[in-house]
VOGU-3710 file (C-alpha; in Angstrom, 3 decimals, decimal comma):
1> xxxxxxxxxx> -25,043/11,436/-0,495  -22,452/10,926/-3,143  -18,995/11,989/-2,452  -15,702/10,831/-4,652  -12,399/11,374/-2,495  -9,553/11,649/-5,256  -5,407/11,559/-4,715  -3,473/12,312/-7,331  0,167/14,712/-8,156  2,666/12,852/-5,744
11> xxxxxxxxxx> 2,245/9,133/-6,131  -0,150/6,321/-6,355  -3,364/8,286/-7,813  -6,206/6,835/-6,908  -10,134/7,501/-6,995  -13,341/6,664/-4,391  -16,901/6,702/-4,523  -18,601/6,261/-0,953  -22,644/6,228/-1,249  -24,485/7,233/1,955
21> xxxxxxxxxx> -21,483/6,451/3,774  -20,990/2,759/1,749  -17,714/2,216/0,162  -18,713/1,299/-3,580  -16,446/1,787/-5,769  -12,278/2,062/-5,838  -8,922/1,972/-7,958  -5,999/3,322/-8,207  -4,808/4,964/-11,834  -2,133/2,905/-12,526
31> xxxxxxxxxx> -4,335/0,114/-13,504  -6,250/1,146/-16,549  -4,364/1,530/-19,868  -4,199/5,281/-21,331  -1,734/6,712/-24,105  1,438/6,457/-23,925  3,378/10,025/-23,097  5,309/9,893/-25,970  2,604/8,573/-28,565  4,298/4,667/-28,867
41> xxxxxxxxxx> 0,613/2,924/-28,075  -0,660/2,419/-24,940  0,247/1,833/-21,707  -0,266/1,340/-17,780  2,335/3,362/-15,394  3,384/1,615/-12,769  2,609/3,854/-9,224  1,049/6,181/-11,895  0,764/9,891/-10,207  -1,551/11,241/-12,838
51> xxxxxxxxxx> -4,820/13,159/-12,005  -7,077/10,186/-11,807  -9,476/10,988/-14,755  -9,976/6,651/-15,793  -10,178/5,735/-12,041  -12,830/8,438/-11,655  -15,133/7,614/-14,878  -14,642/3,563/-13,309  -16,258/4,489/-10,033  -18,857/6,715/-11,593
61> xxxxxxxxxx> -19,539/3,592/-14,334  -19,589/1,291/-11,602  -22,401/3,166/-9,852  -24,287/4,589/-12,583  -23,782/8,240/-11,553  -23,043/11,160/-13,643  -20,653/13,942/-12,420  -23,639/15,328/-11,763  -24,996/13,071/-9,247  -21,664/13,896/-6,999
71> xxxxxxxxxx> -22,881/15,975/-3,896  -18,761/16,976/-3,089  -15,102/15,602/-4,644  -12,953/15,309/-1,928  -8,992/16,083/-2,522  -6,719/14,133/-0,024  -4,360/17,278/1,035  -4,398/20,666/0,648  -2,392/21,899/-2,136  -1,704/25,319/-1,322
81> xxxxxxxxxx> -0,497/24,408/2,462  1,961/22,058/0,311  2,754/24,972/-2,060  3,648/27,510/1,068  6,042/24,719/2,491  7,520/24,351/-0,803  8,202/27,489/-1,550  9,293/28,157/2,014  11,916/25,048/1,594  13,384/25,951/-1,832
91> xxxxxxxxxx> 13,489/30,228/-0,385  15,512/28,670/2,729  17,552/26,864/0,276  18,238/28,844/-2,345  20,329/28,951/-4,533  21,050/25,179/-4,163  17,651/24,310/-4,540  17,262/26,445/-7,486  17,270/23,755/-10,122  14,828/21,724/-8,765
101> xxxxxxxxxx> 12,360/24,725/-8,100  11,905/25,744/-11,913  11,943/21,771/-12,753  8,667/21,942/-10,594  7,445/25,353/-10,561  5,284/25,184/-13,188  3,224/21,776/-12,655  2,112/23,640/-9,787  0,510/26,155/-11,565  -0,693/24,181/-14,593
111> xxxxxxxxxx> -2,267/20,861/-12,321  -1,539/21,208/-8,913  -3,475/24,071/-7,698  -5,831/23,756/-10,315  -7,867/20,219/-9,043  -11,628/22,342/-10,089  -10,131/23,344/-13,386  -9,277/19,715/-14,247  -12,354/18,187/-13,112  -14,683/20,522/-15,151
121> xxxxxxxxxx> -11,954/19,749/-18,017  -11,249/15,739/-18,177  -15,078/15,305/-16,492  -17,613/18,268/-16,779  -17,725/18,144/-12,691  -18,715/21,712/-11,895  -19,875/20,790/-7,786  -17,902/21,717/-4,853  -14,439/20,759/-4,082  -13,120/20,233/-0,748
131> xxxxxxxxxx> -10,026/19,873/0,888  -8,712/17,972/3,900  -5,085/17,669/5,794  -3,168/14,800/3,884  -2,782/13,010/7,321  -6,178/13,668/8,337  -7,309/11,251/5,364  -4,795/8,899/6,196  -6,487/8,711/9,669  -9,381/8,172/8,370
141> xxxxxxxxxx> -8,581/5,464/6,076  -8,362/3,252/8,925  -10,244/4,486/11,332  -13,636/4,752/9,652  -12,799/0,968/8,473  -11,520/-0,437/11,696  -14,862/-0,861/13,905  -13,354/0,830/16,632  -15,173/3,166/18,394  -12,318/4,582/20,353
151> xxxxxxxxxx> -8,613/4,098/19,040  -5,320/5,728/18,870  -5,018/6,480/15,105  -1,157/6,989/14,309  -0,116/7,799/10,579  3,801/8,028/9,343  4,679/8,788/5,724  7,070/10,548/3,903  5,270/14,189/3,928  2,176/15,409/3,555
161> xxxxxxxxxx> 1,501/19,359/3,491  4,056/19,673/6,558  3,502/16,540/8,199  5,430/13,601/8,499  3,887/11,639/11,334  0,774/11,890/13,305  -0,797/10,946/16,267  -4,700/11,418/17,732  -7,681/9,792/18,786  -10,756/8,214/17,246
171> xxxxxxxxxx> -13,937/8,431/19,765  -17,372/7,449/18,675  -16,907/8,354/15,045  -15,065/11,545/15,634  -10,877/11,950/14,653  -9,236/14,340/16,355  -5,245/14,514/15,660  -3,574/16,357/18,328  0,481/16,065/17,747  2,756/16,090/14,623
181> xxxxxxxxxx> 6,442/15,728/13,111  7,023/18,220/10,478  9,286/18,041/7,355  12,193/17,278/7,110  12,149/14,761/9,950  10,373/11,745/8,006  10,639/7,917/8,975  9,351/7,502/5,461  11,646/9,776/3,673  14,490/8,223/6,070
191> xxxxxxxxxx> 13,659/4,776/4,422  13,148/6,019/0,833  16,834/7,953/1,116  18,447/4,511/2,340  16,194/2,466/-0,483  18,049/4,770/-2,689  21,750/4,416/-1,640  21,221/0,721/-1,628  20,352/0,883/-5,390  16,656/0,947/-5,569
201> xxxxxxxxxx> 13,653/3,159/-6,718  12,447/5,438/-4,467  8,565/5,304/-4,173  8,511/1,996/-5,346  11,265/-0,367/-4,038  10,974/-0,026/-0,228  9,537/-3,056/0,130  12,280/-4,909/-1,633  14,470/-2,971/1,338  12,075/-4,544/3,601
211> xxxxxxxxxx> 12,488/-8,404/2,451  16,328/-7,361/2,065  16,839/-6,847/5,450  16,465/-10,402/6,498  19,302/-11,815/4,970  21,543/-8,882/6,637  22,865/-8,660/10,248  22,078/-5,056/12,066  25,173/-4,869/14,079  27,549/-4,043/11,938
221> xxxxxxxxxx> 26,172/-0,877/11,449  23,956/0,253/14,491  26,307/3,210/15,437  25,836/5,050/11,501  21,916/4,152/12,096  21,803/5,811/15,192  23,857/8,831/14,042  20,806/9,220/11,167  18,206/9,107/13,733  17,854/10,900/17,350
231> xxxxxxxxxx> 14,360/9,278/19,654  13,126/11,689/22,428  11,014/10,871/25,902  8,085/12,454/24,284  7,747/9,522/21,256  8,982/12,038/18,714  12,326/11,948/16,428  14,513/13,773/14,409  17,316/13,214/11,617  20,268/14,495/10,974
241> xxxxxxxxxx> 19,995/16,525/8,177  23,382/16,771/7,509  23,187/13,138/5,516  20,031/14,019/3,658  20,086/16,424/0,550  16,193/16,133/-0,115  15,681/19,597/1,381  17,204/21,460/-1,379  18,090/18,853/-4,481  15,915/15,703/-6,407
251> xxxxxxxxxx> 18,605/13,623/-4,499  18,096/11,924/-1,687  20,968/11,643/0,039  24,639/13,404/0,032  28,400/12,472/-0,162  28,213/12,173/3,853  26,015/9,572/4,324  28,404/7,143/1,879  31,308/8,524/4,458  29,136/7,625/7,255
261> xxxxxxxxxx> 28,751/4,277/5,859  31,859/3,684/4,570  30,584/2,498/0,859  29,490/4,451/-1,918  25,652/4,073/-3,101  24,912/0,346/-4,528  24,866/0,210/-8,359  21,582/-0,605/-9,522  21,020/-4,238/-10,521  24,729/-4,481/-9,627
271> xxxxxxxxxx> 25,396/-8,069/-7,293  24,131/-8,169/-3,773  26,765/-7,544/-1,680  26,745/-8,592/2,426  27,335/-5,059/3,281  24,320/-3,753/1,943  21,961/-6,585/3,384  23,554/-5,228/6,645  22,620/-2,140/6,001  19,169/-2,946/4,923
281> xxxxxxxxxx> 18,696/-5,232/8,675  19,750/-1,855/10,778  17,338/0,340/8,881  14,819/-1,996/9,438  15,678/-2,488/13,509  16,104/1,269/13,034  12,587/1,882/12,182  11,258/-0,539/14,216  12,497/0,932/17,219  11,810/4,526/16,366
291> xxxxxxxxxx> 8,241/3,367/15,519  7,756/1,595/18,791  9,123/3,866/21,128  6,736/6,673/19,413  3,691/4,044/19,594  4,325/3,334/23,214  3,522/7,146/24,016  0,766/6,788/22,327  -1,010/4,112/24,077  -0,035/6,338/27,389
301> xxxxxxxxxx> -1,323/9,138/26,402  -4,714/7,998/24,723  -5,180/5,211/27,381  -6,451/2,604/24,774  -5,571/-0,595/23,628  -6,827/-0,346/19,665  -4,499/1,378/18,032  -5,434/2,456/14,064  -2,144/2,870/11,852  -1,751/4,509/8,265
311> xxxxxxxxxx> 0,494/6,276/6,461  3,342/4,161/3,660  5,025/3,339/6,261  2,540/1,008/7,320  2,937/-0,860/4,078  6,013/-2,595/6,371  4,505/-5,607/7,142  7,486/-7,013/8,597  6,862/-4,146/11,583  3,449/-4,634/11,791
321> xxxxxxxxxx> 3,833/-8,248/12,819  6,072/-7,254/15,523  3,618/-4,248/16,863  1,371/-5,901/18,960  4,294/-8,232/20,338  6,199/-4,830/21,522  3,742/-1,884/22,360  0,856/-2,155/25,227  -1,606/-2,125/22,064  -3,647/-5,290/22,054
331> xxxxxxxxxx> -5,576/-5,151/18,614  -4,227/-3,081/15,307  -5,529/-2,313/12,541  -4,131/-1,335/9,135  -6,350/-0,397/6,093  -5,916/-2,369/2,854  -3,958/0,687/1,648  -2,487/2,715/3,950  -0,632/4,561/1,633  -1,023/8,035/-0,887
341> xxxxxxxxxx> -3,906/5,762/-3,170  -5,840/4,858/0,323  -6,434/8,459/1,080  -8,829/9,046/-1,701  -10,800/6,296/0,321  -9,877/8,360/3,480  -10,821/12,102/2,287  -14,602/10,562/1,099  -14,971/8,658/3,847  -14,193/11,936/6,395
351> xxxxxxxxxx> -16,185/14,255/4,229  -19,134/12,005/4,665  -18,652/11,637/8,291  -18,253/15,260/8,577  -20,901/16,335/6,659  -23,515/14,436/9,351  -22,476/16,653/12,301  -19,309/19,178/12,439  -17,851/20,784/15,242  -15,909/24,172/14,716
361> xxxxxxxxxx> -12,114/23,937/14,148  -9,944/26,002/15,841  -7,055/28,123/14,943  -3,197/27,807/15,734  -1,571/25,411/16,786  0,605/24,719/20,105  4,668/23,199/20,138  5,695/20,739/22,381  9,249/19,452/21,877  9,752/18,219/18,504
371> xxxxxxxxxx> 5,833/17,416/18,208  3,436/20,202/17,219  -0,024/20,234/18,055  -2,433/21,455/15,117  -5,574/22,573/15,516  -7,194/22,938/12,023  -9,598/21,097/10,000  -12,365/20,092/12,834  -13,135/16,486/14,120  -15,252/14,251/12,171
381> xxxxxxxxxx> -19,060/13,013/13,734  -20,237/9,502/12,362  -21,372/6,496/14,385  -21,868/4,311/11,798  -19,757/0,704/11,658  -20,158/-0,271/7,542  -19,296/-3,554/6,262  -16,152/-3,451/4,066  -14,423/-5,423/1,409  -11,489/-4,707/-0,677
391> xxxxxxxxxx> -12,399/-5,869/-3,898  -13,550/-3,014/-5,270  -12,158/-2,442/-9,016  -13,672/-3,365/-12,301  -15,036/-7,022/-13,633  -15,830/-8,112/-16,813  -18,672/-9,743/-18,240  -18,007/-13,151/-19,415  -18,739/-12,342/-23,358  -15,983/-9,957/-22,832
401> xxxxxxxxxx> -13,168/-12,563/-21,132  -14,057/-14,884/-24,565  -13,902/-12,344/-26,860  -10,585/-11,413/-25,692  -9,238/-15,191/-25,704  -11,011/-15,319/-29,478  -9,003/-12,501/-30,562  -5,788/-13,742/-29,075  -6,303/-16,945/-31,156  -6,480/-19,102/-27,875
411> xxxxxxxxxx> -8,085/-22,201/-27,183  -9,990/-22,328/-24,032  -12,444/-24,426/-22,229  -15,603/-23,572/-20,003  -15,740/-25,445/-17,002  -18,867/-24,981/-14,384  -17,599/-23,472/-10,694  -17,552/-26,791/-8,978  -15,631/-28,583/-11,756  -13,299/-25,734/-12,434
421> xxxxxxxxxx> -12,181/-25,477/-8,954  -11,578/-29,091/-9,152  -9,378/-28,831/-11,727  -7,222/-26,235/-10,849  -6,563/-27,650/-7,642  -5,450/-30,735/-9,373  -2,803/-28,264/-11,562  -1,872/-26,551/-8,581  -0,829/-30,399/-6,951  0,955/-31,574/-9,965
431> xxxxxxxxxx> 3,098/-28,242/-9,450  1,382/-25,850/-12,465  1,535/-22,280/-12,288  -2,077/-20,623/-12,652  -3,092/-16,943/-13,796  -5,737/-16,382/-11,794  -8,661/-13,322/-12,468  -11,752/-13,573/-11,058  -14,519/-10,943/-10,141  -13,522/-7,135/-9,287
441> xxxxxxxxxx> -10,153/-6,242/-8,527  -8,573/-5,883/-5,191  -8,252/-2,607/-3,899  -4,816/-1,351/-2,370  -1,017/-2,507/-3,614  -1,443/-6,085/-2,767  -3,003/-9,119/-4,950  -5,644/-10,271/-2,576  -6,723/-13,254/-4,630  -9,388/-12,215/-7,785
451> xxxxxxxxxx> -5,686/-10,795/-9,824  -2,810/-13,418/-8,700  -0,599/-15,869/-9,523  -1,126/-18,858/-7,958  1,048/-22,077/-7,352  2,061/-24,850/-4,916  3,885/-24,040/-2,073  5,510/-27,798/-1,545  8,735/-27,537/-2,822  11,297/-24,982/-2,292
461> xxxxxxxxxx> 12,781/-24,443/-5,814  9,231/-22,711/-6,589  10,320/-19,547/-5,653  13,037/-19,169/-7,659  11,256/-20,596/-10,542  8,259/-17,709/-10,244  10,883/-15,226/-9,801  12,981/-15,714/-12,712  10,815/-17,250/-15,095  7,155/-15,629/-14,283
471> xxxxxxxxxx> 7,778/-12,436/-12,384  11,116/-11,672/-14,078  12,482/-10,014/-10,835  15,205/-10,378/-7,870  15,991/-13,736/-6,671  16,021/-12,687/-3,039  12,031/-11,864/-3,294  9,714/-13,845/-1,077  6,456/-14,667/-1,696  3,063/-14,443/0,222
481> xxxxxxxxxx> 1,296/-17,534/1,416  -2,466/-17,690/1,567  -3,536/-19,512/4,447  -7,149/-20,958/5,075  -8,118/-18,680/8,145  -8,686/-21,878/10,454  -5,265/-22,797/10,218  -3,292/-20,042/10,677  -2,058/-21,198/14,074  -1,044/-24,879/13,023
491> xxxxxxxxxx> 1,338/-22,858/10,648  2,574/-19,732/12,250  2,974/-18,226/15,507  0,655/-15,089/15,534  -0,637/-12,504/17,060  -4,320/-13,632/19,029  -5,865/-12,976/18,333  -4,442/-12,227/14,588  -5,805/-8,924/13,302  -8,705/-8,191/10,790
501> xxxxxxxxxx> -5,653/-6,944/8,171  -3,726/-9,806/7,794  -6,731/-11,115/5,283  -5,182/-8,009/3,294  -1,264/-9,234/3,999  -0,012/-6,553/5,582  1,324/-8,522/8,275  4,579/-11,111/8,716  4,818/-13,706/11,213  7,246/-16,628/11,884
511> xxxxxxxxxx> 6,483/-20,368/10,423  6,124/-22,998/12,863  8,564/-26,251/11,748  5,453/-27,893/10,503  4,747/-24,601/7,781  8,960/-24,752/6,915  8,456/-28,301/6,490  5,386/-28,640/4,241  5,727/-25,006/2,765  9,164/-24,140/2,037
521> xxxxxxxxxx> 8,886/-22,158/-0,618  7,037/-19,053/0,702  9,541/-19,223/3,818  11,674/-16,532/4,324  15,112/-16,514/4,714  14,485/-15,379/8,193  11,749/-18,134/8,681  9,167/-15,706/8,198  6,186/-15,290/5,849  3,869/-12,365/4,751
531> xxxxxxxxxx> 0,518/-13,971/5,318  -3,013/-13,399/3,710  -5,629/-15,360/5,818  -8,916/-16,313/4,449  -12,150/-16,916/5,138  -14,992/-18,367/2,947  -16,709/-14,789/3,626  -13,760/-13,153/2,092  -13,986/-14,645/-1,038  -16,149/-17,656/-1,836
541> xxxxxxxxxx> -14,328/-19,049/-5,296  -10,685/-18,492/-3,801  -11,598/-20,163/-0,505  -13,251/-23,237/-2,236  -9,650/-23,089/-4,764  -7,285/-23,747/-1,372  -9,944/-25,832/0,449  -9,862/-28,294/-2,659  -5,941/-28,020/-2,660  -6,142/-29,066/0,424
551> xxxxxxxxxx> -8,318/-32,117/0,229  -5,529/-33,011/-2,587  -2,387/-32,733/-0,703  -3,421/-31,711/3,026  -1,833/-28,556/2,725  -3,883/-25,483/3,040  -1,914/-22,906/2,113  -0,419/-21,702/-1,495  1,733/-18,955/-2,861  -0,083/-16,402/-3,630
561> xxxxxxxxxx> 1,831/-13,173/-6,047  0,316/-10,282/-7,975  -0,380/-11,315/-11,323  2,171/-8,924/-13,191  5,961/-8,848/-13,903  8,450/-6,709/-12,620  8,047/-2,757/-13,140  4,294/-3,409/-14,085  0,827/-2,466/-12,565  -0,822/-5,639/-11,877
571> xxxxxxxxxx> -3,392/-6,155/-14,352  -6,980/-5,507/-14,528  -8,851/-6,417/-17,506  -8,870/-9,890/-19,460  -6,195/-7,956/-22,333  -4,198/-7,465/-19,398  -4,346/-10,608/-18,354  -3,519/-12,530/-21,766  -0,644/-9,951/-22,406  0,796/-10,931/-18,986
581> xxxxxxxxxx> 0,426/-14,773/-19,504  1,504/-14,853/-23,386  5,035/-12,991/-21,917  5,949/-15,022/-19,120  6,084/-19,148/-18,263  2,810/-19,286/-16,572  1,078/-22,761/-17,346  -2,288/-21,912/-17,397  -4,812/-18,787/-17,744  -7,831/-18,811/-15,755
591> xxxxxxxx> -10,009/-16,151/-16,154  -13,543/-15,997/-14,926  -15,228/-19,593/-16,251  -12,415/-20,611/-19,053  -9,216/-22,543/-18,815  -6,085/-21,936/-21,301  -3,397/-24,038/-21,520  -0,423/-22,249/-22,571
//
């Protein structure tokens, strides 16, 4: 059985081929390079929300299926249960929200509600199309990849249809979701509105919010966090809508919430000022606590100690390292992408599951407090455990990495695997910067090693040379170490033992003195890193890259960043890769066999 599980029309589009219940093929649309919008070329769009027509014909490619050879496409939500509680918030709203309903009336109409229409059009898929709950595929992003057989599976995003958190259980293959928060009470939407006041992109900078936070101090402003956000007995929450406006307007946020605060919104790319690092380090102990509270409930009420998150907001890997340190959980774990892009992975994976054995939903739901109980969609039947890895994008053919680097006018060399790694540990020691692309590309937001940017962790001043000179982006950015798996604990004080989903860093943990010491410059300013741990499994060259370093300088870890710039996708395909290290001050290009010097 063949099913593609597609997301697409909020953010983060992304496509999903599972084969008899085998992940295969995955990528998310921003990656591949289409026209431009207004006819200037061609180009990739960072968090690109597009119907995912190139991610699709990749996963088809990389299988050697035809749309016909698809037994069911799988949508991640279902649009018209979003359309009824849009139209239902603009009708409550109006005429306030009147602006912002014809803005978006019509993409409804033309794309949104029209997912069969499209496919036929951009693929010639005429098969069935099926629909599941938006965090129903979240759940199953990380269940069906955790090897759990029975785990709380909490999800928290920004909104779905009408939900904005989740709770349920995972039992022997089946998901059942039993409580949810309902717009406009979102955690997610919470952090985006602050991400904008302090001068940042919504939908794309809450992570820089995130590394923020650590430079701030949370007490000056615990009182105006806790005015934003009420916590009830029962795990659930609710804001105060009276400092949101994203009920009835495109903004975020009103005049209030700068009263609240005291300061008007931060000026984009305007100085860092202390107030607003404050303000980032109580939305973050904000969150944390909200977050904790609700997953403590959880572990009461499910009476398990594996607990399965999704959702964006599990993208905060500064929470996640703190999860297992202050719930009753014992072992977590977090999907590669546990965002919008992982539940194209999610809806297949469900829809395959469900197709083996269903049991009848039933209608209505029941209200408890400020959680609701739905009771739509069925549980999903699988038993299956399937091996999983998260590089799962396109590769190229060698002819094709040469060609490019012919083209370009760029001399190369071709060194054999053992002598290559050889030599770009030496570079790495003597303090090079290396464009790294190797094999298929990583699935989910983060560079997991085949599509980085490597370099020496040894001396501190690396950091802000990457930042300003290679990734062209804030100086208060940290960067990710990669750590050889079996030394994780001579370097950091972790969970134990440390989950399966810090190999896909989604976790941060404090340095030991001896990893501030020999590693300074992928320390936080909080002392903390954002970890990917590795294992020769994993990923055979990149293990036997760091192992080498290692022999060099007794080190084994390295900073490891997404090999783009600032505003960009991070690349896929050898063009992308030369364009990226003609532009910036990387020293060398290694892609696949060849070596360029720059």
């Amino acid at each position: 059985m063949n099913i593609l599980g597609i997301s697409c029309y909020y953010h983060d589009a992304a496509a999903c081929l599972v084969v008899d219940g085998v992940v295969v093929a995955a990528a998310a649309e921003e990656r591949f390079t289409q026209p431009h919008p207004n006819g200037a070329g061609f180009t990739r769009v960072k968090h690109d929300n597009n119907f995912p027509e190139n991610a699709i014909r990749f996963c088809l490619s990389w299988a050697s299926l035809t749309p016909a050879d698809i037994d069911a496409v799988v949508f991640y939500e279902k649009p018209v249960v979003k359309f009824d509680r849009m139209l239902r918030q603009h009708f409550a709203n109006f005429p306030t929200s009147r602006k912002i309903f014809v803005d978006t009336i019509g993409s409804w109409f033309n794309m949104k509600l029209q997912v069969p229409k499209t496919l036929k059009k951009t693929i010639g898929y005429t098969g069935p199309v099926r629909y599941l709950p938006h965090h129903f595929s979240h759940a199953a992003s990380a269940y069906y990849l955790s090897g759990f057989e029975r785990a709380a599976i909490v999800t928290i995003d920004g909104v779905g249809e009408w939900a904005t958190t989740t709770m349920g259980l995972g039992e022997n293959g089946k998901i059942a979701i039993d409580k949810e928060i309902r717009f406009p009470h979102s955690l997610g939407l919470l952090y985006s509105a602050m991400t904008s006041y302090l001068g940042f992109e919504v939908n794309d900078a809450e992570y820089k919010v995130m590394g923020l936070a650590a430079y701030g101090d949370p007490k000056p402003f615990r009182r105006q966090m806790n005015e934003l956000v009420n916590i009830f007995p029962d795990g659930s929450y609710a804001l105060n809508l009276k400092y949101f406006d994203y009920v009835r307007t495109d903004r975020m946020f009103n005049k209030h919430l700068e009263e609240l605060f005291g300061h008007p919104m931060r000026n984009p790319e305007s100085l860092m000022e202390r107030l607003y690092e404050n303000i980032a380090a109580s939305l973050q102990e904000k969150l944390e606590t909200v977050v904790f509270h609700l997953l403590a409930v959880a572990h009461k009420r499910y009476k398990t100690d594996n607990l399965c998150l999704a959702g964006g907001v599990a993208l905060n890997s500064v929470m996640n390292g703190k999860i297992l340190k202050n719930t009753p959980f014992k072992r977590l774990y977090i999907p590669p992408d546990p965002g919008d892009g992982g539940g194209a992975m999610g809806a297949a994976l469900a829809w395959w599951h469900q197709q083996r054995s269903v049991i009848p939903a039933k209608a209505g739901i029941q209200r408890t407090k400020n959680w609701i109980r739905p009771r739509a969609g069925g549980d999903q039947v699988g038993d299956d455990k399937m091996p999983f890895s998260p590089y799962l994008g396109p590769s190229f053919p060698e002819e094709q990495m040469e060609d490019v680097l012919v083209r370009h006018g760029l001399s190369y060399t071709r060194l054999d695997r053992k002598v290559l790694v050889e030599c770009v540990a030496g570079l790495l020691s003597q303090e090079k910067i290396i464009g790294w692309f190797q094999g298929r590309m990583e699935w989910g937001p983060r560079a997991l090693g085949n599509r980085s940017i490597l370099a020496s962790a040894a001396r501190a001043e690396m950091k802000d040379i990457i930042n300003s000179k290679v990734k062209h982006r804030e100086l208060f950015r940290p960067f990710a170490p990669v750590v050889l798996a079996h030394h994780v604990k001579d370097y950091f004080i972790t969970d134990s033992p440390v989950p399966v989903s810090a190999k896909y860093m989604l976790f941060v943990y404090p340095f030991r003195p001896k990893g501030k010491r020999e590693v300074p410059a992928v320390v936080h300013v909080d002392g903390t890193g954002r970890l990917q741990t590795l294992e020769r499994v994993d990923n055979p060259l990149y293990y036997d890259l760091i192992e080498a370093y290692a022999k060099k300088t007794s080190v084994p870890i390295i900073i490891n960043t997404s090999f783009n710039v600032r505003g960009e996708p991070i690349v896929c395909t050898p063009q992308d890769a030369v364009h990226c290290f003609l532009k910036t001050d990387i020293d060398y290009l290694v892609m696949g066999p060849f070596i360029v010097k720059k």
